[in-house]
C-alpha positions in Angstrom: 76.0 46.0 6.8 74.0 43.0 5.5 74.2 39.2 5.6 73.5 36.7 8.4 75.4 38.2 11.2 74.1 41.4 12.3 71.8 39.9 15.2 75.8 39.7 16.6 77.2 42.9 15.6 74.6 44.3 18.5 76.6 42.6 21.1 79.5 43.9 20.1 79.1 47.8 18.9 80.5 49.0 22.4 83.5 46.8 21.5 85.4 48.0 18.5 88.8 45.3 18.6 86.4 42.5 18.6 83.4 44.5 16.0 86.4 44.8 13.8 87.1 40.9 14.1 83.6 39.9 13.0 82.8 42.1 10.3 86.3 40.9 8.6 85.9 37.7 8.8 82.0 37.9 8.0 82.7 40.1 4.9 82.3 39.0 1.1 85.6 37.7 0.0 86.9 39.8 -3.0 86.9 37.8 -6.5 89.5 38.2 -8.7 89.2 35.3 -11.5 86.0 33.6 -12.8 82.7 35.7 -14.5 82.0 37.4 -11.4 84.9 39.8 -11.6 84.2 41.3 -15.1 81.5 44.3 -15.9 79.7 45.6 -18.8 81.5 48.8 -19.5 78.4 50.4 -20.7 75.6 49.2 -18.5 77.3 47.5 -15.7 75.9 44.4 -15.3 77.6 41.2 -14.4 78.4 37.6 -15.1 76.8 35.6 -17.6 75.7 37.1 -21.5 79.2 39.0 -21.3 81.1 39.5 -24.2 85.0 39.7 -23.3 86.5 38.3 -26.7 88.8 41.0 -28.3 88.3 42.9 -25.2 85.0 44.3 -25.4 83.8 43.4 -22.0 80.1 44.6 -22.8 77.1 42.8 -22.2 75.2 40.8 -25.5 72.5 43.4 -25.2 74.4 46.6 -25.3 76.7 44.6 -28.2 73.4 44.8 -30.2 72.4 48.2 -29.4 75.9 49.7 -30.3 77.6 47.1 -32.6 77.0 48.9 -36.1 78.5 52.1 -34.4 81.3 50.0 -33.6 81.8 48.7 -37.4 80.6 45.1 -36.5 78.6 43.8 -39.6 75.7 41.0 -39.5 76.0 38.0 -41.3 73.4 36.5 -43.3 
């Protein structure tokens, strides 16, 4: 449990209806369009540097660790 509201979730842990209230309207909203949404497939991380064209969806420094294994050439 993190964020700004656990001072209050004190006052109500001997009252589970209204401790279920809070924590669901206080909870992180789930994303499910925009760069937040999409992973690295081999390292995990998220949002910007992420390569999702031809649906890679792996992060520009994994692409250059693994692209020659992956048949991508370099261009001079």
């Amino acid at each position: 449990m993190g964020g700004h509201y656990t001072k209050c979730l004190k006052i109500y842990m001997n009252k589970p209806g209204k401790l279920k209230k809070v924590l669901r309207h206080n909870s992180r909203k789930e994303r499910t369009t925009g760069y937040a949404t999409a992973r690295c497939i081999r390292c995990g991380r998220m949002g910007r540097g992420l390569i999702r064209k031809y649906g890679l969806n792996i992060c520009r420094q994994c692409f250059r660790e693994v692209a020659k294994e992956m048949g991508w050439k370099k261009l001079e």
